[in-house]
C-alpha positions, 0 to 999 in steps of 0.5 A: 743154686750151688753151695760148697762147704768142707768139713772135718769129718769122713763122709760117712759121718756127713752121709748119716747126718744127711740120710739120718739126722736131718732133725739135728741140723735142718729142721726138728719138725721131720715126718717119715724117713730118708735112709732108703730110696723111695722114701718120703720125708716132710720137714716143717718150717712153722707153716712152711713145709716140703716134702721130698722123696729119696730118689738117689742114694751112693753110700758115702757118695751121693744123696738126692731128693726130689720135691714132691709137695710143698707150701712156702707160707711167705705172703709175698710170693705169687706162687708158694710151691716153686719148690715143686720138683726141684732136686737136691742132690748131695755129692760128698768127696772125701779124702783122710780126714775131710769131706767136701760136700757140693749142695746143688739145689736144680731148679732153684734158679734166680729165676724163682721168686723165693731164690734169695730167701731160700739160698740164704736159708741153705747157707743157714743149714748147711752151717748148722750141718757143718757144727752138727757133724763137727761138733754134735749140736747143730742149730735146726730150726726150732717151731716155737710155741707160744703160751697164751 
């Protein structure tokens, strides 16, 4: 899966958003760290989560991660950690005032049964990514409590 988006920002913004701020834009559930390679991060969506390890940094560049460990709590999928072992990786090509990011997901094929969910969730939270940077508040997805 691929996805490209441009932003008016330098890619120095966009590569602290990335490595940094992850809390901002994607999900506001974040463990651990993603600024050095070699560290892990999990992000939770509800029951959902993913863990994922810093495998590649070029400051301003270039970011991947790899997914280490992951439940997809979505009753009908057959197998809730296809996300194991996939790779995101992050190219960021920048000029003056904007940057191009190239959001290739590997082994996110439509092969895999939570394909179409989860392309449509990266177009959601590369959106709320581009608002984040753009504008200072991004729209990450909430775990909501309910008061009983």
């Amino acid at each position: 899966m691929q996805q490209l988006t441009q932003l008016k920002k330098n890619s120095e913004n966009v590569y602290k958003a990335i490595t940094q701020q992850i809390d901002k834009w994607w999900t506001e559930d974040f463990l651990g760290s993603s600024k050095k390679v070699n560290e892990e991060f999990t992000i939770r969506f509800g029951t959902t989560f993913k863990t994922l390890k810093v495998t590649e940094l070029t400051p301003n560049k270039k970011v991947v991660w790899t997914c280490i460990d992951t439940l997809i709590d979505i009753p009908e999928l057959p197998n809730n950690t296809e996300w194991k072992g996939t790779e995101i990786v992050w190219n960021l090509d920048n000029n003056a005032t904007n940057t191009k990011i190239s959001l290739t997901h590997i082994g996110l094929t439509p092969k895999v049964k939570c394909y179409n969910i989860c392309e449509k969730g990266w177009v959601s939270f590369l959106d709320s990514l581009k608002l984040f940077v753009e504008t200072g508040k991004g729209s990450p997805f909430q775990n909501k409590q309910e008061n009983i």
